[in-house]
N, C-alpha and C positions, 0 to 999 in steps of 0.2 A: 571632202574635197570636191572641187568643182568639177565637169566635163571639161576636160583639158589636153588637147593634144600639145606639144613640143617639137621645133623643126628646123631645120638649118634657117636661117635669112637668106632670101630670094631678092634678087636684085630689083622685084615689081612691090616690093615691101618697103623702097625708100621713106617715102615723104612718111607713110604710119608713126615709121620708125622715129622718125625727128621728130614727128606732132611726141608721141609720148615721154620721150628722152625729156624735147624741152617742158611740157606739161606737170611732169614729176620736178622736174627743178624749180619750176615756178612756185609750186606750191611751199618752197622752204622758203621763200623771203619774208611771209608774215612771221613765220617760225622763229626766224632769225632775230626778227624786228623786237618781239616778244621777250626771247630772251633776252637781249640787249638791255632793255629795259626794265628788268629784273636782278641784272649784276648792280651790287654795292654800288660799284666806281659813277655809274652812270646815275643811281637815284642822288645820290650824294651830288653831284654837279648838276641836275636839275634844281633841287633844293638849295644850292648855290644859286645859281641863275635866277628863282624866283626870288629867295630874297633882297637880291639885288636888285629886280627889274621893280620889287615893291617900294623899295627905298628909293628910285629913281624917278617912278611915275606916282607913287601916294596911292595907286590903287589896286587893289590885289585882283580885280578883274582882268584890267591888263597885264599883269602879272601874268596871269596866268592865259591868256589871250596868248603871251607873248611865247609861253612854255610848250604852246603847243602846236604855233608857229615852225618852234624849234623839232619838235619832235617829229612833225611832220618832212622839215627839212632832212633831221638823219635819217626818215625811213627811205626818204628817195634817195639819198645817197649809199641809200646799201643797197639799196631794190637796183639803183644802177650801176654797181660794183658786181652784183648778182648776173646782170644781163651781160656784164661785160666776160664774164667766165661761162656763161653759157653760146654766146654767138662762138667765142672761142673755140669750145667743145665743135660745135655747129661748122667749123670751118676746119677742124684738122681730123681726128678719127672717123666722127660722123658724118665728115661729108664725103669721104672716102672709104666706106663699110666694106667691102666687098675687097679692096685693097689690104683692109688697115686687119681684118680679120680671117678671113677665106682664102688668102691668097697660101698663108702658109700652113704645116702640117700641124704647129703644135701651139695653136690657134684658133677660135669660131665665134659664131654668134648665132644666135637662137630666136626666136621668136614665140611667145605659148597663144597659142589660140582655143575661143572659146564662143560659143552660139555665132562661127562663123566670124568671127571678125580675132583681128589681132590684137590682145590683152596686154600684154608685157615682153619684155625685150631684156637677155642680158648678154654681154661676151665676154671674151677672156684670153687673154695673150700673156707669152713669159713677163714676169713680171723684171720689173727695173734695179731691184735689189739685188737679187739671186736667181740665177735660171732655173734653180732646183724648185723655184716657185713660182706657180701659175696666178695670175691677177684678172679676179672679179670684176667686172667694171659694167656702166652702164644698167646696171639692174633697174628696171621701173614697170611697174603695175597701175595702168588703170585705176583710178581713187574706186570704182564704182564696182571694180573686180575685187578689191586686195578682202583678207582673210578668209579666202575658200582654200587655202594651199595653195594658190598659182606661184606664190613665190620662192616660197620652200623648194617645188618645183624645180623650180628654175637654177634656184642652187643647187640642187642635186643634180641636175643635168648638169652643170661646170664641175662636180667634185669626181663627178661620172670619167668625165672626159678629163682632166687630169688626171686619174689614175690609170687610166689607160693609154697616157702619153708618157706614162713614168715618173709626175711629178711627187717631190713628197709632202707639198701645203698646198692647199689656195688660199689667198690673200687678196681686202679689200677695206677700203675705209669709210668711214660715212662720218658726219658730222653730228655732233654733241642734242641737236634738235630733232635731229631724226629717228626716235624713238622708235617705232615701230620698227622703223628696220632694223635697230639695236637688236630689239625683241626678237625678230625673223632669225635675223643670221647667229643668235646665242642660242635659240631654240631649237638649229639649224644643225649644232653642234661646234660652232666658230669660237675660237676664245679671243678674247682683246690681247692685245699683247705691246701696246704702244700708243700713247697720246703726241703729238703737236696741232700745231695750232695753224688755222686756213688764215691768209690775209690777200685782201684784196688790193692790185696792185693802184698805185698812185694816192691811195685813200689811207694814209698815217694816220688821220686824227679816228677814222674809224674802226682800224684796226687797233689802236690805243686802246677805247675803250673796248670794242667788241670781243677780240682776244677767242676766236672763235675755235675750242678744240675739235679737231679731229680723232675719230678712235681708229684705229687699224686692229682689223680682224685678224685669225690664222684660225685655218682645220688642216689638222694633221692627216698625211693618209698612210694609214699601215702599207706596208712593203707589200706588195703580193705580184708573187712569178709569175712570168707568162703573158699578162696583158698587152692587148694590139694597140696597134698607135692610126687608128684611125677617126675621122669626125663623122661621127654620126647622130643620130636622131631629125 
């Protein structure tokens, strides 16, 4: 595991904080794009589309000219369905950190730092479900930090502090392309325990094909008497 200290978020930690929040999210839109393009529904309507665009022009260059025209078209339309759920993020919890997490008792957020500089970022508030459950959110790693432990870390600093607030799960979801974190939070001890599916709003025709599942995490925490209900690390 890496040198790594763990610390509350310091209100001179903003902008870090946003550069890597959005920076981890960036990196899922090739993700996305990829898988897209891998589902049946979609190879099947491309191979539609070429043979049509062949029979319309005689040439399978343009054909295929034309496919990739297309292709290009959906990747932007989801790369900007992606920016539109990130600014989002960027303008309600995250832009209000220090409000939206610190202000109350059974709620934080963290920061792990490492050769001096800030690595990774996750927080955690009751969650929307049940109060009896604490919600993960926000987790992200440095591409250039991730597999020294920094993130395991970081979950165990939230499963930390849930049990010491009384909760009996943490809970969090990540989407279907995000491998590694699947990896992280099962490795973690997290079990799945529930699929739906992310859509981007206004964007029907690519939510149609894209059909982007969600997995929703849980780690249960044993009962144990006594525990304080303060935020610390």
């Amino acid at each position: 595991m890496a040198s790594c200290s763990i610390r509350r978020y310091e209100d001179s930690d903003y902008e870090t904080v946003r550069d890597i929040f959005t920076a981890g999210m960036i990196e899922v839109h090739s993700a996305i794009v990829v898988y897209m393009l891998k589902k049946i529904p979609c190879i099947l309507g491309l191979v539609f589309v070429l043979c049509i665009l062949f029979i319309c022009t005689s040439s399978f260059l343009l054909a295929v000219l034309g496919i990739l025209l297309l292709v290009v078209f959906f990747r932007h339309r989801v790369n900007d369905g992606c920016n539109q759920y990130i600014l989002s993020s960027l303008d309600s919890d995250m832009k209000y950190i220090h409000q939206s997490y610190l202000e109350s008792h059974n709620s934080c957020f963290w920061v792990a730092e490492s050769d001096g500089c800030i690595v990774g970022i996750v927080g955690c508030c009751p969650a929307s479900e049940t109060k009896e459950h604490l919600d993960l959110r926000r987790m992200s790693v440095l591409k250039t930090y991730r597999g020294r432990g920094i993130g395991k870390l970081l979950c165990r600093t939230v499963i930390d502090f849930a049990r010491q607030q009384g909760y009996k799960a943490v809970v969090l979801c990540t989407s279907v392309v995000r491998v590694q974190a699947q990896k992280l939070y099962e490795s973690t001890g997290f079990k799945k325990y529930k699929e739906t599916s992310f859509e981007i709003p206004l964007y029907s025709m690519v939510n149609l094909v894209l059909n982007l599942p969600i997995y929703h995490y849980r780690y249960d925490i044993p009962t144990v008497p006594g525990e304080g209900r303060t935020c610390a690390m």
